[in-house]
C-alpha positions in Angstrom: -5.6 7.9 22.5 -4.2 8.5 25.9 -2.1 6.6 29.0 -5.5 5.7 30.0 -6.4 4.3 27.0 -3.3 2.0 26.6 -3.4 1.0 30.1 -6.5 -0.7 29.1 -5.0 -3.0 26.4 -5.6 -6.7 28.0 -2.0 -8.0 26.4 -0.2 -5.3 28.0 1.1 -5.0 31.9 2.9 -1.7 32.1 5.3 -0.6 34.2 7.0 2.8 34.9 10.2 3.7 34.8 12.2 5.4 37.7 12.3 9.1 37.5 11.5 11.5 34.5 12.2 13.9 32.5 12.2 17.5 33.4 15.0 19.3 32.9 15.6 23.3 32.3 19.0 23.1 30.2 20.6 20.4 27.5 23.1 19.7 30.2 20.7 18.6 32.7 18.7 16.7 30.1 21.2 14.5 29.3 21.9 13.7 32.9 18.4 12.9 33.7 18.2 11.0 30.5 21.2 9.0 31.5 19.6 8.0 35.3 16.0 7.5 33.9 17.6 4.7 31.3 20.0 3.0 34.0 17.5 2.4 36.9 17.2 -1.2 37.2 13.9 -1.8 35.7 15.7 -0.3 32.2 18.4 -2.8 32.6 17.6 -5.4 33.7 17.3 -8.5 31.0 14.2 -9.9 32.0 13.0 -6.3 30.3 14.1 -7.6 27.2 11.7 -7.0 24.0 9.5 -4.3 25.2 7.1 -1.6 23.7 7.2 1.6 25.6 5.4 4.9 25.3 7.0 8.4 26.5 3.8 10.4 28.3 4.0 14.0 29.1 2.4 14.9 32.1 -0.5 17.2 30.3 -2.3 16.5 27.1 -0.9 17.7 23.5 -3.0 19.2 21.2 -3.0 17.0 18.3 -5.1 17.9 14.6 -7.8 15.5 15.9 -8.1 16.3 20.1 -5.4 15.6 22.7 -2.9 12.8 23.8 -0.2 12.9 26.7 1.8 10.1 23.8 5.0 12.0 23.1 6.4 8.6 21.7 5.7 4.8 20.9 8.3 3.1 20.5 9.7 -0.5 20.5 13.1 -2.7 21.2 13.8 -6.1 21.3 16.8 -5.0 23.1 16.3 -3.3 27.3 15.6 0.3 27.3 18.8 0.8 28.9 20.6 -1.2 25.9 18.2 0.8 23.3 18.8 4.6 25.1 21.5 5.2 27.2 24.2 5.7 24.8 22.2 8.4 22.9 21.6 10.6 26.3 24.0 13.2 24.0 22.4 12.8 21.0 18.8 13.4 22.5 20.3 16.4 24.2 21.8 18.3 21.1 21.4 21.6 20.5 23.2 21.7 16.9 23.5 19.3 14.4 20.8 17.9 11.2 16.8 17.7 12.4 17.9 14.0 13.2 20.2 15.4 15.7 18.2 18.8 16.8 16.3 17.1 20.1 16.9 19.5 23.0 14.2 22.2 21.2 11.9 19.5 20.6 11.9 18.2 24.4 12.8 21.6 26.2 9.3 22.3 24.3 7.3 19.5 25.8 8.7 19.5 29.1 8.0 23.7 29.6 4.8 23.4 27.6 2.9 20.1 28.7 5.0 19.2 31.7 7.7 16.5 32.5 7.9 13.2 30.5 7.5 9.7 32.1 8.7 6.2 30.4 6.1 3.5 30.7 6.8 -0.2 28.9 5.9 -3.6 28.7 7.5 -6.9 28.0 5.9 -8.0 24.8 6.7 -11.5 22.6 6.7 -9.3 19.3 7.2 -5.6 20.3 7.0 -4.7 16.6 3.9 -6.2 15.7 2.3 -4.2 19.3 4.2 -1.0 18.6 2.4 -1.3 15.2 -0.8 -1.5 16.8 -0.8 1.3 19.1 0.7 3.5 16.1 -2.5 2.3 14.3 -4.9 3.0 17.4 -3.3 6.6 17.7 -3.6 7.2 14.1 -7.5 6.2 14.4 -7.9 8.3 17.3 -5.7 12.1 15.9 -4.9 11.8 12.2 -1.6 11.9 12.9 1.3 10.1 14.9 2.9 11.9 18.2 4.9 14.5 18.4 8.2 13.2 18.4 6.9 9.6 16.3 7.0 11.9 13.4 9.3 14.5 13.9 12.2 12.8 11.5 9.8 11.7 8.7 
């Protein structure tokens, strides 16, 4: 399962988020982090209850094929409201595995290229984020990369 694959979901209209992630150093991460999750299409309220997927711009390998899914996630909240005040904690370099993001993402970005936030406004973002956790589950035996990196 793939961008292209979720793209084709008829109950879903996705839209990208300003900018990406790409950064060289925890310092700049957090800073890019901060300005992808305050453009206005992250803050705005009409963005309100959304699932989202984080896609990195080449394919991972995964125990069952490839996916460019880094995450699935889901918020009733914006994404702004939902990320902005952890651009520090997704930028750590110390701290429990809960805590221990930079090595995770510095990985991705240098290895499969930088990361793009795509969502869309959903009226039960849990019930859809289960569903394309179940689809990618079908398609690789597994969850993405960073889905299952604190369980």
């Amino acid at each position: 399962m793939n961008l292209d694959d979720i793209k084709n979901i008829q109950d879903l209209s996705w839209v990208l988020l300003d900018d990406q992630l790409n950064a060289k150093c925890p310092e700049d991460f957090e800073r890019q982090f901060k300005r992808v999750f305050s453009c206005p299409k992250a803050k705005t309220q009409e963005n309100k209850g959304v699932v989202y997927v984080w896609v990195a711009e080449k394919r991972i390998p995964r125990l069952c094929g490839e996916s460019d899914i880094v995450y699935i996630g889901k918020t009733n909240q914006t994404l702004h409201g939902r990320y902005h005040k952890y651009a520090s904690l997704f930028a750590s370099i110390k701290g429990d595995k809960d805590k221990y993001n930079w090595r995770r993402y510095e990985h991705i970005m240098k290895n499969f290229g930088p990361i793009k936030i795509y969502f869309s406004v959903h009226s039960d973002p849990k019930e859809k984020e289960a569903e394309l956790l179940r689809k990618y589950y079908d398609s690789h035996f597994e969850y993405p990369p960073a889905n299952s990196a604190s369980s």
